[in-house]
PDB file as gemmi writes it, atoms N, CA and C in Angstrom:
CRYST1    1.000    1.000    1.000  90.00  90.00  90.00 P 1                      
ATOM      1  N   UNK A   1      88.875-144.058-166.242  1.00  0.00           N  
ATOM      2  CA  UNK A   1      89.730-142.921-166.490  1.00  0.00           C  
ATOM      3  C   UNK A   1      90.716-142.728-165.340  1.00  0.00           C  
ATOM      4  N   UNK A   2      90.432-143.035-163.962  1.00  0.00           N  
ATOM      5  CA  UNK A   2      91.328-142.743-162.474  1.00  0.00           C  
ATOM      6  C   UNK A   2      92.456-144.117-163.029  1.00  0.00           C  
ATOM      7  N   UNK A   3      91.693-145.052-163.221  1.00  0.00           N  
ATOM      8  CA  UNK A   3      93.017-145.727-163.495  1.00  0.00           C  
ATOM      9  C   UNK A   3      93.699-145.730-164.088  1.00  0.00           C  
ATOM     10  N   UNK A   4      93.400-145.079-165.416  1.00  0.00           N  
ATOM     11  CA  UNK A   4      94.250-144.812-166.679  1.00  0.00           C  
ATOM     12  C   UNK A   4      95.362-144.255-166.292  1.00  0.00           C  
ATOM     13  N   UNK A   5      94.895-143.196-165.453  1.00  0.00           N  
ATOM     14  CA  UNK A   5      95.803-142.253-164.905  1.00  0.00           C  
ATOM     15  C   UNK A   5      96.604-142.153-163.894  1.00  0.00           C  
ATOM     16  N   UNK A   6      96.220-143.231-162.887  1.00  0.00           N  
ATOM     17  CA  UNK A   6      96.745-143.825-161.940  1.00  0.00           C  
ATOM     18  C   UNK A   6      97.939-145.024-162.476  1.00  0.00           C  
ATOM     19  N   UNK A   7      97.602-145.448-163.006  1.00  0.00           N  
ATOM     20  CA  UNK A   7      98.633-146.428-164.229  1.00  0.00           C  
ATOM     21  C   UNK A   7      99.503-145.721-165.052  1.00  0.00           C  
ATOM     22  N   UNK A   8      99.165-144.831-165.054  1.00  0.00           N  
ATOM     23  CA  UNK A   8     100.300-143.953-165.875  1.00  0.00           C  
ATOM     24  C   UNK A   8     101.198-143.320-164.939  1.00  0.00           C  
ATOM     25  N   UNK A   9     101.086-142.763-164.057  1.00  0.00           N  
ATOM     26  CA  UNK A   9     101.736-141.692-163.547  1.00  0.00           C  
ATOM     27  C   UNK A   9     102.283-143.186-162.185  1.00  0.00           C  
ATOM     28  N   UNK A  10     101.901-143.978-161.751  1.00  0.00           N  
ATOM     29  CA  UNK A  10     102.667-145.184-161.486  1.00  0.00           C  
ATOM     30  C   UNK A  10     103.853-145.683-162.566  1.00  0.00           C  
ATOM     31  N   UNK A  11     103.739-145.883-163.899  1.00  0.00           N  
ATOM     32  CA  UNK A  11     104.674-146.406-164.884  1.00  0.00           C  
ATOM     33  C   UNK A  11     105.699-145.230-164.493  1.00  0.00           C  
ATOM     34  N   UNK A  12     105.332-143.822-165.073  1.00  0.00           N  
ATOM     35  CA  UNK A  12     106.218-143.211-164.883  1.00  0.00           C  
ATOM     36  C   UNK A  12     107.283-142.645-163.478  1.00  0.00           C  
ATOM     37  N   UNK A  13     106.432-142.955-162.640  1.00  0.00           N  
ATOM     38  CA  UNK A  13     107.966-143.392-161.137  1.00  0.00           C  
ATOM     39  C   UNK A  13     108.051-143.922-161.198  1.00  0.00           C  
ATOM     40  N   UNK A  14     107.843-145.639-161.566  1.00  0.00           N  
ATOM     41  CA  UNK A  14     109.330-146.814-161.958  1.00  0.00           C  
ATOM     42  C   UNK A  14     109.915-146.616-162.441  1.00  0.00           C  
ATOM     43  N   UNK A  15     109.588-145.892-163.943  1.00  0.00           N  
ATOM     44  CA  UNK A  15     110.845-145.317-165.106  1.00  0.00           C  
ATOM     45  C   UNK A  15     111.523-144.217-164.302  1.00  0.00           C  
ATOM     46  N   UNK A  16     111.260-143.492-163.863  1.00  0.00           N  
ATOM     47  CA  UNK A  16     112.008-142.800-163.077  1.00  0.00           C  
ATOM     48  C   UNK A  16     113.071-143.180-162.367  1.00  0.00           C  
ATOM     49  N   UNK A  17     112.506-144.155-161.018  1.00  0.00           N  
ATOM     50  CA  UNK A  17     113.473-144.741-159.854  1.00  0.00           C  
ATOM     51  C   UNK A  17     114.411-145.374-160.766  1.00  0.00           C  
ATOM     52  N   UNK A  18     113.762-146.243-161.890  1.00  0.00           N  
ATOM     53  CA  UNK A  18     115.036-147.256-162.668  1.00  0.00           C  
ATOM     54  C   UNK A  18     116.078-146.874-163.291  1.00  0.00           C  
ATOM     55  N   UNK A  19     115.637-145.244-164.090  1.00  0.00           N  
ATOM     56  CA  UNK A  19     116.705-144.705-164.387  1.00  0.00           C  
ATOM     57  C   UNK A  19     117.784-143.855-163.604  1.00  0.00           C  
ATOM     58  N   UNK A  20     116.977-143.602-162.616  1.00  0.00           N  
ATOM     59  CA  UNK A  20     118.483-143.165-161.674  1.00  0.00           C  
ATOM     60  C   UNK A  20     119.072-144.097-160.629  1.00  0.00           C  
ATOM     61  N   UNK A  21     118.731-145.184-160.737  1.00  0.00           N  
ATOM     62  CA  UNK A  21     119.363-146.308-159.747  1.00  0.00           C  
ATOM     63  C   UNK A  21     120.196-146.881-160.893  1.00  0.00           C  
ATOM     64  N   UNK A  22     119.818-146.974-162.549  1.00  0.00           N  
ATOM     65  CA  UNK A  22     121.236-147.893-163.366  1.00  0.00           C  
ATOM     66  C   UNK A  22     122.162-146.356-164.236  1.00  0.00           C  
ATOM     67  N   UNK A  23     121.646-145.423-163.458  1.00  0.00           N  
ATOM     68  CA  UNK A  23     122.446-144.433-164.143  1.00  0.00           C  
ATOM     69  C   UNK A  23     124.271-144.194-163.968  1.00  0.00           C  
ATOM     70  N   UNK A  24     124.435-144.889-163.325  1.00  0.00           N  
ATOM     71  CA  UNK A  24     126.095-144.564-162.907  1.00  0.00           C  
ATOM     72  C   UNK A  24     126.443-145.805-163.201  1.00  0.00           C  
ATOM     73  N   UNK A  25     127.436-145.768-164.270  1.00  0.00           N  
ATOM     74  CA  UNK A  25     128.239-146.545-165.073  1.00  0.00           C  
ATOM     75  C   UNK A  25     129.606-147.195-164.660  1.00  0.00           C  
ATOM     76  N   UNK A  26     129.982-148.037-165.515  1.00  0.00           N  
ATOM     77  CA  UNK A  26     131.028-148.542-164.971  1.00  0.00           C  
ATOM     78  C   UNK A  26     132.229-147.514-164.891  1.00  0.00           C  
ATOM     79  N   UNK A  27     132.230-146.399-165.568  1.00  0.00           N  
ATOM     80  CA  UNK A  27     133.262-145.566-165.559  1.00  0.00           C  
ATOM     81  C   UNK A  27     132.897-144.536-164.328  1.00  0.00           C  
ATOM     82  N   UNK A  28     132.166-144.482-163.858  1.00  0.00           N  
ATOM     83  CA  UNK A  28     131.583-143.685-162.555  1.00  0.00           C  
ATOM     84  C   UNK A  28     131.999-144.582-161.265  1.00  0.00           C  
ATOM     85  N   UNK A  29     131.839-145.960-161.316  1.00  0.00           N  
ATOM     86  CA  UNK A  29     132.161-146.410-160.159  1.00  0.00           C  
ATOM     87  C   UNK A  29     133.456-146.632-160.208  1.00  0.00           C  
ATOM     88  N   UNK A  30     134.714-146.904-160.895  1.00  0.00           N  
ATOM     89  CA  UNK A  30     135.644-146.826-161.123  1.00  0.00           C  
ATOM     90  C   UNK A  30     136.690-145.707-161.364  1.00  0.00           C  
ATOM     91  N   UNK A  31     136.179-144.717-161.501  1.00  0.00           N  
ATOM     92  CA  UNK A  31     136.856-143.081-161.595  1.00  0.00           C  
ATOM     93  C   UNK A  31     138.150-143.209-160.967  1.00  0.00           C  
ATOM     94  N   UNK A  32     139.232-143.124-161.090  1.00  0.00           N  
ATOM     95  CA  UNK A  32     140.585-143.019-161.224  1.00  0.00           C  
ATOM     96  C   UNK A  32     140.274-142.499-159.255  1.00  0.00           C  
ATOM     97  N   UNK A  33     139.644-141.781-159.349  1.00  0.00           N  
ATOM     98  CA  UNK A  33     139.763-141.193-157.557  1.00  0.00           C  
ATOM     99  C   UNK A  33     139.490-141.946-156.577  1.00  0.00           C  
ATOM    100  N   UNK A  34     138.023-142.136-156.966  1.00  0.00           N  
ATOM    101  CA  UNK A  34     137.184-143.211-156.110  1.00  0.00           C  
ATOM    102  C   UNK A  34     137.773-144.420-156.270  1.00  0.00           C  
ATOM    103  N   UNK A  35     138.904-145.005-157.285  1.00  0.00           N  
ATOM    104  CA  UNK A  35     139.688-146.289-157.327  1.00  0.00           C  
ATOM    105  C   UNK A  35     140.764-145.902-156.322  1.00  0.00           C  
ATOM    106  N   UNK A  36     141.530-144.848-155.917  1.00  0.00           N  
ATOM    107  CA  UNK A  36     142.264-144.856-155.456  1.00  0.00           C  
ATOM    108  C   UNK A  36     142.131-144.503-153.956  1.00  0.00           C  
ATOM    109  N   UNK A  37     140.842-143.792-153.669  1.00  0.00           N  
ATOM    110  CA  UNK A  37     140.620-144.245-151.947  1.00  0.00           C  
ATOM    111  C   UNK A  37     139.630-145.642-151.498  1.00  0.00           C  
ATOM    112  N   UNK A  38     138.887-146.179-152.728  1.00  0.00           N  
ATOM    113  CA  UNK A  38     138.508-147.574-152.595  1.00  0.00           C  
ATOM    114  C   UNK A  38     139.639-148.682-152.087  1.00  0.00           C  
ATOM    115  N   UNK A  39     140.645-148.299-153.024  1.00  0.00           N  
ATOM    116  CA  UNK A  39     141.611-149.406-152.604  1.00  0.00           C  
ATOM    117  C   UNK A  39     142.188-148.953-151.311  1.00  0.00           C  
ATOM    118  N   UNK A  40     142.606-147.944-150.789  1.00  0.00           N  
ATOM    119  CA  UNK A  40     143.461-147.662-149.752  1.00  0.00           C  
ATOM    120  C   UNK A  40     142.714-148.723-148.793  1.00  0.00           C  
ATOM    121  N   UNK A  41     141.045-147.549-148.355  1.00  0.00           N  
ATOM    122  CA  UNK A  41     140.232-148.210-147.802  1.00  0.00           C  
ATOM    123  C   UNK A  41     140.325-149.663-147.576  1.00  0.00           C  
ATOM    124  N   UNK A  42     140.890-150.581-148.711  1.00  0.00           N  
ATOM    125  CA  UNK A  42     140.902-151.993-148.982  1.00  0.00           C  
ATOM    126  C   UNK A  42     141.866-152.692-148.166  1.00  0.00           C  
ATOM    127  N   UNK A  43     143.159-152.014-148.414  1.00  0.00           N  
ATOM    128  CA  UNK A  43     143.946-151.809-148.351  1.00  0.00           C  
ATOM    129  C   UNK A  43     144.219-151.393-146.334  1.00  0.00           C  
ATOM    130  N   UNK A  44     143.528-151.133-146.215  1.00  0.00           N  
ATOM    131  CA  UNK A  44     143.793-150.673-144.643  1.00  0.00           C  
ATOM    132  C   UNK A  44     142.837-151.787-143.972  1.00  0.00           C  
ATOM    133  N   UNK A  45     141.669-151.966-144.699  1.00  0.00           N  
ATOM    134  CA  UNK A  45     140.605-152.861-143.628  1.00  0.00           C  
ATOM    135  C   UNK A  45     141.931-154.549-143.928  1.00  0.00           C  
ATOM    136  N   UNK A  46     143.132-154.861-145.038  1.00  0.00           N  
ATOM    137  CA  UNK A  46     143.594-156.036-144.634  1.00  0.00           C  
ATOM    138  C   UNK A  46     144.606-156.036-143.782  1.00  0.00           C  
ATOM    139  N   UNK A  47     144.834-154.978-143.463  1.00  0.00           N  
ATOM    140  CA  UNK A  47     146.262-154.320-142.328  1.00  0.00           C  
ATOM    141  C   UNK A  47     145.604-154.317-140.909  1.00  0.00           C  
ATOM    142  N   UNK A  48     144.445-153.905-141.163  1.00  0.00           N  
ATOM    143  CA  UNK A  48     143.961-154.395-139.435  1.00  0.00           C  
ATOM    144  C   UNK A  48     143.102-155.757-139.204  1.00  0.00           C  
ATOM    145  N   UNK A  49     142.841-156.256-140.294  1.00  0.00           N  
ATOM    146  CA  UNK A  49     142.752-157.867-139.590  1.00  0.00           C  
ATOM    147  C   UNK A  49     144.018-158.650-139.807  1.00  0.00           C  
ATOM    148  N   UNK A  50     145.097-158.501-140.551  1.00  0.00           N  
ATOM    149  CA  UNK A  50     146.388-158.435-140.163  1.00  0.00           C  
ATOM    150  C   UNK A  50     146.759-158.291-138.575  1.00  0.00           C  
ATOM    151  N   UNK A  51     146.718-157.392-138.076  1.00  0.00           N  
ATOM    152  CA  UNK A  51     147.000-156.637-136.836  1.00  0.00           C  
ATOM    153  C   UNK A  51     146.167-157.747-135.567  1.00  0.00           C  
ATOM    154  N   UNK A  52     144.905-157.934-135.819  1.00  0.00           N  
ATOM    155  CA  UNK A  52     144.091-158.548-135.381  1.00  0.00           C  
ATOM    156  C   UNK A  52     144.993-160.264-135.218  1.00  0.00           C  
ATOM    157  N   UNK A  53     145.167-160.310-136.455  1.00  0.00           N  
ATOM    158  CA  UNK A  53     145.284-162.005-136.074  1.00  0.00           C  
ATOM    159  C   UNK A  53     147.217-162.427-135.454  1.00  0.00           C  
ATOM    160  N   UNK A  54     147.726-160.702-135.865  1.00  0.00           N  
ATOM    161  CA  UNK A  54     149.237-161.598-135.293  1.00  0.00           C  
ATOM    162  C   UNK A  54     149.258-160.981-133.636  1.00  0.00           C  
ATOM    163  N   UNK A  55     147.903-160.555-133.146  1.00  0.00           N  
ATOM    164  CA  UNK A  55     147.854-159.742-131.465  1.00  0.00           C  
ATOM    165  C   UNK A  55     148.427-158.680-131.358  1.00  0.00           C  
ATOM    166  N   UNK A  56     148.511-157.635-132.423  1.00  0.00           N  
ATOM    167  CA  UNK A  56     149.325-156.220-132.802  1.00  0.00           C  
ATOM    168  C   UNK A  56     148.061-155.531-131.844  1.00  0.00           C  
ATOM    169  N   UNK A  57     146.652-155.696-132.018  1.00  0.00           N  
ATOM    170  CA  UNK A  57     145.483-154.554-131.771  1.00  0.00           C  
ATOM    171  C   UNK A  57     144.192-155.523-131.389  1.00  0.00           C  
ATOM    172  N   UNK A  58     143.734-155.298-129.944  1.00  0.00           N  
ATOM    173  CA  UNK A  58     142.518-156.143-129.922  1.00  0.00           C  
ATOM    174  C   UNK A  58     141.309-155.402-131.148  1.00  0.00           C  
ATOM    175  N   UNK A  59     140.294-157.120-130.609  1.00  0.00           N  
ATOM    176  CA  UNK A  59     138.917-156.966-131.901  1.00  0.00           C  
ATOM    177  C   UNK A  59     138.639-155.976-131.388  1.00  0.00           C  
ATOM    178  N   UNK A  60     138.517-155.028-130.313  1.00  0.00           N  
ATOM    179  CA  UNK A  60     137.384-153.570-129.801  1.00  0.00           C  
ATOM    180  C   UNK A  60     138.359-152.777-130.854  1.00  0.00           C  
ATOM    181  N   UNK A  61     139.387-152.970-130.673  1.00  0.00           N  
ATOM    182  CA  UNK A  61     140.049-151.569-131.476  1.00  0.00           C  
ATOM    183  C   UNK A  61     139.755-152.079-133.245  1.00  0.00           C  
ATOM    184  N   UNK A  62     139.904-152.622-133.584  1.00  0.00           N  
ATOM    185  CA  UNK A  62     139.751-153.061-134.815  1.00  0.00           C  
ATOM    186  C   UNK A  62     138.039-152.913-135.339  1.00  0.00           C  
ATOM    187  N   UNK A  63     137.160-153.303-134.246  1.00  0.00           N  
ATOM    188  CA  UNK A  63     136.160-153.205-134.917  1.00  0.00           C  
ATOM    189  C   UNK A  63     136.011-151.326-135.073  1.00  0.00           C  
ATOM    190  N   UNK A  64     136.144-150.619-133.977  1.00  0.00           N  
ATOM    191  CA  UNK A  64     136.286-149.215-134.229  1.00  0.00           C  
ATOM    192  C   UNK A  64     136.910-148.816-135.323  1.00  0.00           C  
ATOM    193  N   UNK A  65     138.286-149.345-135.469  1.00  0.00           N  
ATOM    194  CA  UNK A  65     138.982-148.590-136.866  1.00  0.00           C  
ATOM    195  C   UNK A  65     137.830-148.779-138.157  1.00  0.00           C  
ATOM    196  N   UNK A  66     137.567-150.363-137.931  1.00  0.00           N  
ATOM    197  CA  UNK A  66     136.558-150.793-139.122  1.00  0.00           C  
ATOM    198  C   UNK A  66     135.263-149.975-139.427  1.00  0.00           C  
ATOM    199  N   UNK A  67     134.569-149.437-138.263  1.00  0.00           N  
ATOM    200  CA  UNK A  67     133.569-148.848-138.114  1.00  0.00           C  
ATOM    201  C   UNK A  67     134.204-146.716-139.337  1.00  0.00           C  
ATOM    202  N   UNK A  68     135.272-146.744-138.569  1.00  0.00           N  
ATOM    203  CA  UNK A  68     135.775-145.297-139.182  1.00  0.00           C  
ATOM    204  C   UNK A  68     136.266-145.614-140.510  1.00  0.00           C  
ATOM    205  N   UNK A  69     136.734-146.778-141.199  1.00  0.00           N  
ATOM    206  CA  UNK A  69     137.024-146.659-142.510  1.00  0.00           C  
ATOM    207  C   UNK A  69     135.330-146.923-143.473  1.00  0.00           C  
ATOM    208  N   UNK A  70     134.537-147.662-142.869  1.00  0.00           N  
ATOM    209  CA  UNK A  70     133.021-147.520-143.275  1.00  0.00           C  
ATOM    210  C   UNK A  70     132.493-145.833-143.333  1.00  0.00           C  
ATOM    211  N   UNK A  71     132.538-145.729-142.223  1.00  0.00           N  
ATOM    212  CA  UNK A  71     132.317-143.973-142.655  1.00  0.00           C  
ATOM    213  C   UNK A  71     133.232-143.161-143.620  1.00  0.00           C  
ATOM    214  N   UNK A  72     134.218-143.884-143.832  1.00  0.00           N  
ATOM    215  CA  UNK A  72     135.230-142.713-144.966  1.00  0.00           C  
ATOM    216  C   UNK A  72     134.248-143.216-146.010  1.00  0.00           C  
ATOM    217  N   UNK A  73     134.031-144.548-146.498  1.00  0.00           N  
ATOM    218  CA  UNK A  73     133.550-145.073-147.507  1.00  0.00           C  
ATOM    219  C   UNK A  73     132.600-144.669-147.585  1.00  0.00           C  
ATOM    220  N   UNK A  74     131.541-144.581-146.827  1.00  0.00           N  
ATOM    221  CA  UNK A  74     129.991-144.071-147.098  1.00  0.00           C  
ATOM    222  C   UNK A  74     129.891-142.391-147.264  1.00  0.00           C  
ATOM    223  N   UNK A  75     131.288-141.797-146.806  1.00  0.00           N  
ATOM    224  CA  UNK A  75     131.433-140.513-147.291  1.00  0.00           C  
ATOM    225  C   UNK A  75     131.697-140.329-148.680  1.00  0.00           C  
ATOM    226  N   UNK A  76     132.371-141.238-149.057  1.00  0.00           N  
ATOM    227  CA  UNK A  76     132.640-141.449-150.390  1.00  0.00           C  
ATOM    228  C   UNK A  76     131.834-141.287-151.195  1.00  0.00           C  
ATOM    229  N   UNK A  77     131.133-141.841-150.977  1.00  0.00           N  
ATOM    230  CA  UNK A  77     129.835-142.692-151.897  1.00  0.00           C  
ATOM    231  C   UNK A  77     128.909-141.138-151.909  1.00  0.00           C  
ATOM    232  N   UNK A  78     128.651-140.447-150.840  1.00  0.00           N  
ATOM    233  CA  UNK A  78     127.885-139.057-150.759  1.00  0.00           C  
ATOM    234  C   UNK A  78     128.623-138.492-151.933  1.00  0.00           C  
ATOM    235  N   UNK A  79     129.834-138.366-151.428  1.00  0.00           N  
ATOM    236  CA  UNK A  79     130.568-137.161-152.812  1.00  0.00           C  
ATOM    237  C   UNK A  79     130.238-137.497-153.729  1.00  0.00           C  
ATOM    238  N   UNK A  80     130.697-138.934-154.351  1.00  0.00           N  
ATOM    239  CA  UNK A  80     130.221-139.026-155.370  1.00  0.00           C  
ATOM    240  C   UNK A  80     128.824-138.593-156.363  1.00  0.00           C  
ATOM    241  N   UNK A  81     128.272-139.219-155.478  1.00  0.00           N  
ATOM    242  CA  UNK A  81     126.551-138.618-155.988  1.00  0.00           C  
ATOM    243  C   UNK A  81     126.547-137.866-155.993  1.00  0.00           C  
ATOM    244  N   UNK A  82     126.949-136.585-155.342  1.00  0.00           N  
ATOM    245  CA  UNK A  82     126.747-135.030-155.669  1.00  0.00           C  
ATOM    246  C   UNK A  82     127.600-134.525-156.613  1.00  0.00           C  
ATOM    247  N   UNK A  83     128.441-135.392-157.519  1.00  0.00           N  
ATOM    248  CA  UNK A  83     129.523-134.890-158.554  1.00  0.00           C  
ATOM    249  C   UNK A  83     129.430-135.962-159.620  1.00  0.00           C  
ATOM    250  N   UNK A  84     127.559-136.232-159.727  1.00  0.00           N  
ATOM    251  CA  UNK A  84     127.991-137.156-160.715  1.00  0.00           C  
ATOM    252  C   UNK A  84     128.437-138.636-160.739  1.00  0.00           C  
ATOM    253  N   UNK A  85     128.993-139.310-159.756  1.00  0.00           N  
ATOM    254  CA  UNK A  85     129.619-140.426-159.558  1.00  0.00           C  
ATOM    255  C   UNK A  85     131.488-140.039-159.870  1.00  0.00           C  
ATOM    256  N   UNK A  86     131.503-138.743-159.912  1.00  0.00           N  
ATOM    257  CA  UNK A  86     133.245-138.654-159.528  1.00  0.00           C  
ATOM    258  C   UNK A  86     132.914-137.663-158.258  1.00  0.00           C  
ATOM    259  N   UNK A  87     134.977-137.707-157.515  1.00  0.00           N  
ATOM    260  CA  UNK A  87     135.255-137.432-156.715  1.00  0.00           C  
ATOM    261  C   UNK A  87     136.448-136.105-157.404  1.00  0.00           C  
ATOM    262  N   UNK A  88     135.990-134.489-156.768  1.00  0.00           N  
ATOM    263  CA  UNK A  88     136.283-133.767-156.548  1.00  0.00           C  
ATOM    264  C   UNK A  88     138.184-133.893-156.272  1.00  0.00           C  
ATOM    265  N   UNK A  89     139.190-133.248-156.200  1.00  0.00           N  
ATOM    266  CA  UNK A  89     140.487-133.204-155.905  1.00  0.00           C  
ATOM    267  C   UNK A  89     140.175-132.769-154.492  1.00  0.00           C  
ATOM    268  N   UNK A  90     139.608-131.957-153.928  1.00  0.00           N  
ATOM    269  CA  UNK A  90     139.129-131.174-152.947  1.00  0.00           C  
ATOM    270  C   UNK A  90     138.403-132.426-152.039  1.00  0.00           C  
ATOM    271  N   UNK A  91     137.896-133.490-152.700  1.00  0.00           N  
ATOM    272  CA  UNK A  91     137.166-134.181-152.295  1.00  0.00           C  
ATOM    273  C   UNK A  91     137.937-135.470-151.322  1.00  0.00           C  
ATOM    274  N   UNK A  92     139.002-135.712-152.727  1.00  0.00           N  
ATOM    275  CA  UNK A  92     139.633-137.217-152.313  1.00  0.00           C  
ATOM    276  C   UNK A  92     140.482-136.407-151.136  1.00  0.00           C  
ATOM    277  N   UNK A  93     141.204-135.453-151.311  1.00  0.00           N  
ATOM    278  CA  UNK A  93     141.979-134.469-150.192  1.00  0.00           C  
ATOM    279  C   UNK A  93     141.466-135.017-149.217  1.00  0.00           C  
ATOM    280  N   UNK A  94     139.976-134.644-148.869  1.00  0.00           N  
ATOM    281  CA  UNK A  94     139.703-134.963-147.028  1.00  0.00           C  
ATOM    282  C   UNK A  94     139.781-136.323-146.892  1.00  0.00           C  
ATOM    283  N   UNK A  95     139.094-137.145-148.263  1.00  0.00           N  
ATOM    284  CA  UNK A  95     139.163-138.291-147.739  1.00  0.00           C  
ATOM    285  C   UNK A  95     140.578-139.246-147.234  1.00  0.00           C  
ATOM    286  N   UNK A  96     141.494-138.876-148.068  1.00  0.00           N  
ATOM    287  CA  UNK A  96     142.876-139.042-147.871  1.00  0.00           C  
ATOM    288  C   UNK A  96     143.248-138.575-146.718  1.00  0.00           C  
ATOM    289  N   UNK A  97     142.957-137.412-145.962  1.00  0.00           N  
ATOM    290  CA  UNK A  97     143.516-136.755-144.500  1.00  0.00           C  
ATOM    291  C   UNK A  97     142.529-138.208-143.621  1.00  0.00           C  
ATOM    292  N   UNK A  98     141.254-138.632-143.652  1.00  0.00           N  
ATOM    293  CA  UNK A  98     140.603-139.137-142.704  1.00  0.00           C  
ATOM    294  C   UNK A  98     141.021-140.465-142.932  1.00  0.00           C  
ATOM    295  N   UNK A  99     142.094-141.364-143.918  1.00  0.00           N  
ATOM    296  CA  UNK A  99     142.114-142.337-144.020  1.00  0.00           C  
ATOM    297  C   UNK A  99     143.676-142.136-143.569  1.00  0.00           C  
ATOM    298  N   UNK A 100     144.431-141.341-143.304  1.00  0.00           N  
ATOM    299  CA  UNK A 100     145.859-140.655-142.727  1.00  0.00           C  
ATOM    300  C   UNK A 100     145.598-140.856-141.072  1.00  0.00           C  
ATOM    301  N   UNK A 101     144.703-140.310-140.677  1.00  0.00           N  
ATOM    302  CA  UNK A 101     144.337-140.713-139.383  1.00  0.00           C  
ATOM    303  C   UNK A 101     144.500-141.459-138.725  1.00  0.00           C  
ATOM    304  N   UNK A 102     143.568-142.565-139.406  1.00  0.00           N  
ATOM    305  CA  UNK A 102     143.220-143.713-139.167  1.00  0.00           C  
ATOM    306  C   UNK A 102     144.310-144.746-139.309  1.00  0.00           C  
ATOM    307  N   UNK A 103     145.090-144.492-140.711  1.00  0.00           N  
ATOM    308  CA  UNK A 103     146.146-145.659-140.847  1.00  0.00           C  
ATOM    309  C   UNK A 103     146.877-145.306-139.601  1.00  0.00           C  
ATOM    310  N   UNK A 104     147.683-143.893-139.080  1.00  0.00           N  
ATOM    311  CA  UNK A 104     148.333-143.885-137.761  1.00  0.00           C  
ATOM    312  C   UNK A 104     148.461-144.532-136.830  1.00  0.00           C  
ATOM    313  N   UNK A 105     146.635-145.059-136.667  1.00  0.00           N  
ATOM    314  CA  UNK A 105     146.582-145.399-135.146  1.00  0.00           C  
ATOM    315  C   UNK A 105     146.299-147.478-135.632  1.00  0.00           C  
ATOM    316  N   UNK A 106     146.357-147.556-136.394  1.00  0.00           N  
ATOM    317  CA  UNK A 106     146.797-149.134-136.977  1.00  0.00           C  
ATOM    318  C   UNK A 106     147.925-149.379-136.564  1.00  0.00           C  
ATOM    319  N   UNK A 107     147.898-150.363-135.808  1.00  0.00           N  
ATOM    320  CA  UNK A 107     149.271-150.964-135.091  1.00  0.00           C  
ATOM    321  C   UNK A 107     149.800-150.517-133.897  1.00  0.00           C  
ATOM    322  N   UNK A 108     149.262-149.443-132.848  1.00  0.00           N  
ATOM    323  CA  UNK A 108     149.436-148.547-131.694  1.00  0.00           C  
ATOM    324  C   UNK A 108     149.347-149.441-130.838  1.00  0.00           C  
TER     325      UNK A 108                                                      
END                                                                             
């Protein structure tokens, strides 16, 4: 009977974990918002190894910028989950000011 029950209530946290780890869809990771600070993000990490390879910005500064566009991204990724797998207007806003920053000091 312990195992019955132990086997059960085991099945049911895998079904659990599995359904909220394949729950966000292709239209969640793609959301018109999160596409458009994904790419910046993209978009900026090829401007500073750009920078990097024509001697615009040493690797210390580059790996730092790299390190601060990882944190915009992993901020990202928070919002998202708390909205569902979209990004807030309010949301992409900061992320857009912290990726404003950052592009500035690309190429200094």
């Amino acid at each position: 009977m312990k195992a019955q029950i132990l086997g059960i209530s085991l099945m049911i946290a895998l079904f659990g974990i599995s359904t909220t780890t394949f729950a966000q869809t292709q239209f969640d990771r793609t959301h018109p918002r999160r596409a458009e600070v994904n790419s910046r993000i993209a978009r900026q990490d090829a401007r500073i190894h750009h920078e990097v390879r024509e001697g615009e910005i040493s690797r210390t500064k580059a790996a730092r910028l790299h390190r601060e566009d990882h944190s915009v991204r992993r901020e990202e990724r928070r919002m998202a989950a708390r909205d569902h797998g979209h990004l807030t207007r309010r949301d992409q806003a900061r992320l857009n000011h912290r990726e404003n920053r950052i592009s500035r000091r690309i190429g200094r």
